[in-house]
Kinemage of the C-alpha trace (Angstrom):
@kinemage 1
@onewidth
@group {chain A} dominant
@subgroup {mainchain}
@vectorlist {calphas} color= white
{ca unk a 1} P 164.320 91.266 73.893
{ca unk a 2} L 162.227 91.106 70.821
{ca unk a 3} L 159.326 88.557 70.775
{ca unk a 4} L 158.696 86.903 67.394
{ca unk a 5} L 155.751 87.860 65.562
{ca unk a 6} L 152.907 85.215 65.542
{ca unk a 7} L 152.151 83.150 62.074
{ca unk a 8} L 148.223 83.673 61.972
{ca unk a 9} L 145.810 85.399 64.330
{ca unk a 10} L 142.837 82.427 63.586
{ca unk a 11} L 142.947 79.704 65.845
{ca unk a 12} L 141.957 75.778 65.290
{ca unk a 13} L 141.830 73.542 67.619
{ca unk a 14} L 140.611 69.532 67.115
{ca unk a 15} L 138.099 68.572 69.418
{ca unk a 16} L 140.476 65.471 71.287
{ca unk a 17} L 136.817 63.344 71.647
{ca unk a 18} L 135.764 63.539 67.752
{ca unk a 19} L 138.356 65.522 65.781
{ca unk a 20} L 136.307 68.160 64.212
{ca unk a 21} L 138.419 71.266 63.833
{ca unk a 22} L 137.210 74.245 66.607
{ca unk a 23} L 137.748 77.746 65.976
{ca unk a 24} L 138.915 78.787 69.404
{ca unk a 25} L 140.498 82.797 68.242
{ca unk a 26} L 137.939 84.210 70.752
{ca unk a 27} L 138.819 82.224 73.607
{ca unk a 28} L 141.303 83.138 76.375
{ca unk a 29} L 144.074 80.504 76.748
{ca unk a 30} L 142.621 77.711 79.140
{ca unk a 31} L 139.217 78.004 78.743
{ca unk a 32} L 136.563 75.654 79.502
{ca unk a 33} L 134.102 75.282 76.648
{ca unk a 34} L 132.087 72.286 74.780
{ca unk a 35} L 132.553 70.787 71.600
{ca unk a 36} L 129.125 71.978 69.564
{ca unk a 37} L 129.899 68.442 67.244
{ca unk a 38} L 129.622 66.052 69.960
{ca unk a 39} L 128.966 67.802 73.136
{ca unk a 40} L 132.343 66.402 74.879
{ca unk a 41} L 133.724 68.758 77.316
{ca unk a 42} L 137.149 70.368 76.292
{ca unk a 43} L 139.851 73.071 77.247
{ca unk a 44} L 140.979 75.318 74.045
{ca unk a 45} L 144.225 76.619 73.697
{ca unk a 46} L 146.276 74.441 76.311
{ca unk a 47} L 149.160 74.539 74.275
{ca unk a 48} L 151.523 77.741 73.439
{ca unk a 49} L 154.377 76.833 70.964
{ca unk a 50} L 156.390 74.016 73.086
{ca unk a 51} L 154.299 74.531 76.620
{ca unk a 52} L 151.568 72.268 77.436
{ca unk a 53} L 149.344 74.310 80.196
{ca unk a 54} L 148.597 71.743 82.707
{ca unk a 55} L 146.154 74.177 85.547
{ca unk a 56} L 145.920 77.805 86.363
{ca unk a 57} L 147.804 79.439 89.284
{ca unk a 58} L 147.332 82.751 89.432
{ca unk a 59} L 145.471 86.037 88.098
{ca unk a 60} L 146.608 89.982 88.023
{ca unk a 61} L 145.776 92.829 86.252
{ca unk a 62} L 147.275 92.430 83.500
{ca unk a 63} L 148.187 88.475 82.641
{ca unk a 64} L 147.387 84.844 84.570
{ca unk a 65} L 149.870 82.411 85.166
{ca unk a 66} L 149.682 78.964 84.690
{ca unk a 67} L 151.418 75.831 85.948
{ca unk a 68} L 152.744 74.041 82.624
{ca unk a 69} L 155.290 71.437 80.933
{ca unk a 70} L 158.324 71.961 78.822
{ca unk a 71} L 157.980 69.135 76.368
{ca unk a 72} L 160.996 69.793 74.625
{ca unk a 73} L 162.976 69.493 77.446
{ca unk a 74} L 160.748 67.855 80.155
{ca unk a 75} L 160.406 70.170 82.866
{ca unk a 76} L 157.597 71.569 84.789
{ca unk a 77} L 157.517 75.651 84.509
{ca unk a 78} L 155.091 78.410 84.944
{ca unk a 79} L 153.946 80.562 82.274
{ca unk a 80} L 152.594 83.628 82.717
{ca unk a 81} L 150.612 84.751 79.446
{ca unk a 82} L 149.627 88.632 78.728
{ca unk a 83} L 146.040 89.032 78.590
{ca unk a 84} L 144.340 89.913 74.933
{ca unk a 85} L 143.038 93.018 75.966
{ca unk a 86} L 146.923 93.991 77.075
{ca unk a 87} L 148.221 92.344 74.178
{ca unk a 88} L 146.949 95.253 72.077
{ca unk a 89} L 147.974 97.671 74.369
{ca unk a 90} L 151.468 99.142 73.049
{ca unk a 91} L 152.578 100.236 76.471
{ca unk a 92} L 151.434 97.231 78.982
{ca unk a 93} L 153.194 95.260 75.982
{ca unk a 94} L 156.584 97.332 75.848
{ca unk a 95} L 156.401 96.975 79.706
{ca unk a 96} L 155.925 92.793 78.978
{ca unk a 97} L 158.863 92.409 77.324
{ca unk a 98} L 160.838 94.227 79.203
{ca unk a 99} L 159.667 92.422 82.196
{ca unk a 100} L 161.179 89.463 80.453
{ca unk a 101} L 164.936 90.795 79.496
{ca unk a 102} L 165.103 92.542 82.980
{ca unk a 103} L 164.710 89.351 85.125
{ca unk a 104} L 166.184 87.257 82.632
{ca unk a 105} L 169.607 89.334 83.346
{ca unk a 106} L 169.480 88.998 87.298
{ca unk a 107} L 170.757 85.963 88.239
{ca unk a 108} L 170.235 84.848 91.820
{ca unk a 109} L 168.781 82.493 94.108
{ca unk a 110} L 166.126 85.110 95.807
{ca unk a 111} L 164.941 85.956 92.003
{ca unk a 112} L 162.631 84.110 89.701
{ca unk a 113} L 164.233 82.748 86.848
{ca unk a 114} L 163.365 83.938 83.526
{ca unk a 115} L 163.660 80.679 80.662
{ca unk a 116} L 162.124 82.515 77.748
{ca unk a 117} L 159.974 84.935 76.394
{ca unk a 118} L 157.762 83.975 72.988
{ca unk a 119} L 154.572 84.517 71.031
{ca unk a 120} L 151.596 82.685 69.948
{ca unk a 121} L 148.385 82.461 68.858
{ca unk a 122} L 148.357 86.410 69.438
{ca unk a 123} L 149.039 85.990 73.056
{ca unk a 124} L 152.801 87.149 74.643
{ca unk a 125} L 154.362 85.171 77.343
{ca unk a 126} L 156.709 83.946 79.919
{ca unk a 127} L 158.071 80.996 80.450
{ca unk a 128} L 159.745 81.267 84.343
{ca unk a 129} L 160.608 78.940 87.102
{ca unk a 130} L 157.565 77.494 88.589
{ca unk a 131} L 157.297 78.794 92.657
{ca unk a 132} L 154.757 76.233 94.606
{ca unk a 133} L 154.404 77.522 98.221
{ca unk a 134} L 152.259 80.449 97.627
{ca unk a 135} L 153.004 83.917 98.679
{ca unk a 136} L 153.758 85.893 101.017
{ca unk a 137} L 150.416 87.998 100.787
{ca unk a 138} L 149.061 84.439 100.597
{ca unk a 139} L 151.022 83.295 104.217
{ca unk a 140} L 149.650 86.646 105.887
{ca unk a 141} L 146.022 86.713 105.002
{ca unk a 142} L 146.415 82.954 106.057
{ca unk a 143} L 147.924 83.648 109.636
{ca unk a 144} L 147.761 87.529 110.195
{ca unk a 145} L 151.160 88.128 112.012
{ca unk a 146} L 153.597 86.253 111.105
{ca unk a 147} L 156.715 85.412 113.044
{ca unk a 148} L 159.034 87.958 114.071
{ca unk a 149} L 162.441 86.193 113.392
{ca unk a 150} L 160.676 84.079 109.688
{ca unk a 151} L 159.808 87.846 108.632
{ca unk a 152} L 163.859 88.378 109.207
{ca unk a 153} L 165.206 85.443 108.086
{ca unk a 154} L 162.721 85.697 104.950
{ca unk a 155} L 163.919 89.679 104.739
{ca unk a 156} L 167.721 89.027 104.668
{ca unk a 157} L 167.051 86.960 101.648
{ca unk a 158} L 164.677 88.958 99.736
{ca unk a 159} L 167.054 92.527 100.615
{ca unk a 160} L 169.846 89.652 98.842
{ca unk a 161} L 167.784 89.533 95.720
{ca unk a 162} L 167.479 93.041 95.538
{ca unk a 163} L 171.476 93.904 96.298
{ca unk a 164} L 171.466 91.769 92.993
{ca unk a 165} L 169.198 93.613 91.199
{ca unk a 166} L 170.674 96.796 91.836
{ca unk a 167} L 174.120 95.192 90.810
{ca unk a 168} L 172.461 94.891 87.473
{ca unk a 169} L 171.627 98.741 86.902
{ca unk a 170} L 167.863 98.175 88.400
{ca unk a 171} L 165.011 98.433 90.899
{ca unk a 172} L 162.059 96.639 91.148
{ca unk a 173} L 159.620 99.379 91.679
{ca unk a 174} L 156.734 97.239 92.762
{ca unk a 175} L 158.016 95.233 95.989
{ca unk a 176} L 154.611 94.302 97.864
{ca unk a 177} L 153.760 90.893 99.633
{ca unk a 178} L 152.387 89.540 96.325
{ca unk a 179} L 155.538 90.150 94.325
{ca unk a 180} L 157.092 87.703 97.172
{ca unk a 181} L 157.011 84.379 96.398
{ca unk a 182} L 157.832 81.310 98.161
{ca unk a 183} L 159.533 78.063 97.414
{ca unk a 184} L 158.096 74.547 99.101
{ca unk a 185} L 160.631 75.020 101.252
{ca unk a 186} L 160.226 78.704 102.369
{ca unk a 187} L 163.016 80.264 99.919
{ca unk a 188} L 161.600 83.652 98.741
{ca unk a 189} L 161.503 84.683 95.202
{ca unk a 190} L 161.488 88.187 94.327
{ca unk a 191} L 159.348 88.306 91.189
{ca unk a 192} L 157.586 90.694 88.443
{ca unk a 193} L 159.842 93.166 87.342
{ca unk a 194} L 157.411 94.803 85.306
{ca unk a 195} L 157.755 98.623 86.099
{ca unk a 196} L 161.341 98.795 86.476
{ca unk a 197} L 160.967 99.787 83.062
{ca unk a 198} L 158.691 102.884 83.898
{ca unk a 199} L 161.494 105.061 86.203
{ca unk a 200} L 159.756 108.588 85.467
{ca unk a 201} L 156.119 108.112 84.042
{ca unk a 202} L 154.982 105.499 86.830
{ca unk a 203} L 151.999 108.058 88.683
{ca unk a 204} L 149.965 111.013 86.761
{ca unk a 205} L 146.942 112.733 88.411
{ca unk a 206} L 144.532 109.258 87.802
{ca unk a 207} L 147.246 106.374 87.651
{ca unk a 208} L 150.089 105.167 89.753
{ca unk a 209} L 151.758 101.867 88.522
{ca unk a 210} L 152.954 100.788 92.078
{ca unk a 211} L 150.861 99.526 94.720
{ca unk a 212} L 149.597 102.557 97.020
{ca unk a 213} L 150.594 100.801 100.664
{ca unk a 214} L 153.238 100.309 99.268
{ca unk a 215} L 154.629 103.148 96.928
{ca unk a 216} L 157.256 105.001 98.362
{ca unk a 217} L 156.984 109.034 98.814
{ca unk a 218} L 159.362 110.062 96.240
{ca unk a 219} L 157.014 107.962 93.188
{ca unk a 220} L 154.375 110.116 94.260
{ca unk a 221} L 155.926 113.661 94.091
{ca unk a 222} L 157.769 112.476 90.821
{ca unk a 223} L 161.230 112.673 92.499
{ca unk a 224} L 163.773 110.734 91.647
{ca unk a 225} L 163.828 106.974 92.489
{ca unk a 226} L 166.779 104.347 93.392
{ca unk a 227} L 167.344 101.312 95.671
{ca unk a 228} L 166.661 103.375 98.277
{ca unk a 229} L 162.591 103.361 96.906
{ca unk a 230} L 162.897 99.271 97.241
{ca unk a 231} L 164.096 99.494 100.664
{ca unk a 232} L 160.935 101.624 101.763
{ca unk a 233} L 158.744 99.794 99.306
{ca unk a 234} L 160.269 96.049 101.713
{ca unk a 235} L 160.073 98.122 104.819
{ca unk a 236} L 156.181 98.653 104.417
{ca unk a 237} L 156.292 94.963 103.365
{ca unk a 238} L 157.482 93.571 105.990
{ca unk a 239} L 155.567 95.916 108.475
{ca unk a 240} L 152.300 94.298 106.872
{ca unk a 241} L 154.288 91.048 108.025
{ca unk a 242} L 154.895 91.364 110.980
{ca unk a 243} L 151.812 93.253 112.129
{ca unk a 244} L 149.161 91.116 109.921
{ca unk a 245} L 147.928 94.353 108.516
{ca unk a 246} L 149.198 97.219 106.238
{ca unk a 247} L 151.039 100.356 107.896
{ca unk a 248} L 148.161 102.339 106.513
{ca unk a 249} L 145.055 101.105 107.454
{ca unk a 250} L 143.364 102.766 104.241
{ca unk a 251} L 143.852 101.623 100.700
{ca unk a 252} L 143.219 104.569 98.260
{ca unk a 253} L 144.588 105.606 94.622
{ca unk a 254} L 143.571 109.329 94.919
{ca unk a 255} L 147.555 111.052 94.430
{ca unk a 256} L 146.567 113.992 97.095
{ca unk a 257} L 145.126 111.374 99.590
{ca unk a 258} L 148.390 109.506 99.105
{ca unk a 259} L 150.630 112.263 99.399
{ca unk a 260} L 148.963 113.319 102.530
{ca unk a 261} L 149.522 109.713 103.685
{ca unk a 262} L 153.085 109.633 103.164
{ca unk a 263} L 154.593 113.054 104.218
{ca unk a 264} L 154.212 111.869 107.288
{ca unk a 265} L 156.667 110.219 110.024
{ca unk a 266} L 155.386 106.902 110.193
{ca unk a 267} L 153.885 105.863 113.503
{ca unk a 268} L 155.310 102.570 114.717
{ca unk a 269} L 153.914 103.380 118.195
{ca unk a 270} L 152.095 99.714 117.665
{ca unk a 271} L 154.473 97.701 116.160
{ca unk a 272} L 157.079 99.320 118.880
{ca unk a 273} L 155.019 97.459 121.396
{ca unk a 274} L 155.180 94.046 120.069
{ca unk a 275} L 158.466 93.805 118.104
{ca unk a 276} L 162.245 93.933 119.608
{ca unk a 277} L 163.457 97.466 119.691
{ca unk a 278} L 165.704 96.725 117.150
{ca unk a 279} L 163.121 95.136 114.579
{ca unk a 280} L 161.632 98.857 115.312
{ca unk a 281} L 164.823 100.611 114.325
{ca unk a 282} L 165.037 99.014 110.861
{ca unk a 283} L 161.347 99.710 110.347
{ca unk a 284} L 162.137 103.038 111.140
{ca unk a 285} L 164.692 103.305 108.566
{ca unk a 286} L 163.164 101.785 105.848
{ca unk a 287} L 160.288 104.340 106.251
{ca unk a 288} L 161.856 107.351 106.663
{ca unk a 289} L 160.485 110.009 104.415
{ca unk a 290} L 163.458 111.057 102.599
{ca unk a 291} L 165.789 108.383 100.773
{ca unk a 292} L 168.729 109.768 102.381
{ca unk a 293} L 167.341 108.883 105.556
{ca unk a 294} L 167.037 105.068 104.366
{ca unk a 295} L 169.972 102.853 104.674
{ca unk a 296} L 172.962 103.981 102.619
{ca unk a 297} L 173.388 100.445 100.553
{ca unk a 298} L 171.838 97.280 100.923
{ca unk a 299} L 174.978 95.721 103.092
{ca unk a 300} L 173.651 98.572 105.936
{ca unk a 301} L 170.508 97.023 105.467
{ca unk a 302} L 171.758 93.601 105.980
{ca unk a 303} L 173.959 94.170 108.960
{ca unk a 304} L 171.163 95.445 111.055
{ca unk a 305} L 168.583 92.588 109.760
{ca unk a 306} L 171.649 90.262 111.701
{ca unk a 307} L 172.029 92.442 114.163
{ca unk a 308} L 167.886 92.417 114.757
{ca unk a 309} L 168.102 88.399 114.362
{ca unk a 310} L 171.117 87.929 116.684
{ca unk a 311} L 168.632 89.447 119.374
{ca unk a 312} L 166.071 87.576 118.974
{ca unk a 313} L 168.382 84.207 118.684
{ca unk a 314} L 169.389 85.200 122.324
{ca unk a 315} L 165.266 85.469 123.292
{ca unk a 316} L 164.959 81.859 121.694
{ca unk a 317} L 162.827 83.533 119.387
{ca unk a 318} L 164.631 82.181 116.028
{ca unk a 319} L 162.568 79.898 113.887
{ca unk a 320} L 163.953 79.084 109.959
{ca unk a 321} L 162.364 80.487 106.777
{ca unk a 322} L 159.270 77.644 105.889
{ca unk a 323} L 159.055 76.319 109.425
């Protein structure tokens, strides 16, 4: 996917209380500011090509995401915009695009769909389905644990939208609570593809692309990477789920301190006392140290998420997804 190039990198905007032409080109898109004419109170660049931004929902590294409307054809959306500073970046914009053709190709309920990519007024963007009920970082730094058989139910699902994405030649690379979003009504939605792009070049000595609780053992001794890298990258996941805190307690980006971290078995002694043994067993797979220790394919994975669920059905411990 190629974004089109923009038309002019100086930006007017008319003041909607007295019409006097603004020059917004040094302000990020919806900005507060005040109109130096007649002192009204405006926001500058609201509107990318077809998109009206209607409120801010989100902030990361490298973009924000906005809630916003389709005008053309009447929808509400989300856009997610690259920030200015990444915008002139060649390789945070390479991995942008790509971001964009790589979900756009996955099509399935547990991922977030991709409408269109464009550019304008110097800025890149998104335009994706618009995801209301928070995340699942969000739902855990809200409650702490979170229910056994939800963290499942929700699993099954999200392990779905990754079966998908490997059908389609990829892995995600990046699968954390915050890359797990949730519909109104509880449906996850696998998003930010971003660094499926980056399969070899994702850690040096000062910089690793995934998220260090996270990153599975093999990104940090450059080895090679599959599904099997998702599958420990969703087992730490939903350990941080269903334990309200992150399998290690330490959040660090030195590589050594990392490597350290992960060579080792990891200890489930706590979540062994709270969890059904067989919730254990398939955090104990998903973490193994070596991929071939992981589940074989994602259908493995599957069967013992039922097989986990079916036990905890018999308990009368079953509750729905967004319950």
């Amino acid at each position: 996917m190629s974004l089109p190039e923009d038309e002019s990198s100086l930006c007017l905007q008319p003041c909607p209380e007295c019409g006097v032409s603004l020059d917004v080109t040094a302000y990020e898109p919806f900005t507060g500011t005040v109109c130096p004419s007649c002192g009204g109170s405006i926001r500058v660049r609201t509107s990318f090509h077809h998109f009206l931004i209607t409120r801010e929902v989100g902030v990361g590294g490298m973009s924000r995401v906005f809630g916003a409307r389709d005008e053309t054809l009447g929808r509400d959306l989300a856009l997610k915009i690259l920030s200015s500073s990444c915008s002139r970046d060649e390789k945070r914009l390479r991995q942008f695009e790509k971001e964009a053709e790589i979900t756009a190709s996955i099509s399935h309920p547990n991922v977030v769909k991709v409408y269109t990519a464009g550019r304008d007024q110097g800025y890149f963007y998104i335009a994706m389905e618009l995801v209301e009920g928070g995340s699942l970082d969000e739902q855990i730094r809200l409650s702490g644990r979170l229910d056994e058989s939800w963290v499942l139910a929700l699993a099954v699902q999200v392990v779905q939208g990754l079966k998908a994405a490997e059908g389609a030649g990829l892995i995600h690379r990046d699968i954390k609570p915050g890359n797990i979003l949730l519909m109104a009504d509880g449906t996850p939605k696998i998003v930010d593809f971003g660094l499926a792009v980056f399969t070899r070049d994702g850690v040096s000595d000062s910089e690793i692309w995934a998220t260090p609780f996270y990153v599975p053992p093999e990104t940090l001794f450059g080895e090679p990477e599959d599904f099997r890298s998702d599958i420990y990258a969703l087992g730490s996941t939903l350990y941080h789920a269903l334990m309200g805190k992150p399998l290690f307690g330490r959040d660090t980006n030195s590589l050594p301190e990392l490597k350290a971290l992960k060579s080792k078995p990891a200890d489930l002694r706590e979540a062994a006392a709270v969890l059904s043994p067989e919730t254990v067993a398939v955090l104990t797979r998903t973490l193994r140290r070596k991929p071939a220790e992981r589940y074989a394919g994602y259908d493995e994975f599957l069967d013992h998420l039922h097989t986990a669920l079916r036990r905890l059905k018999r308990q009368g411990r079953t509750r729905p997804v967004g319950r």
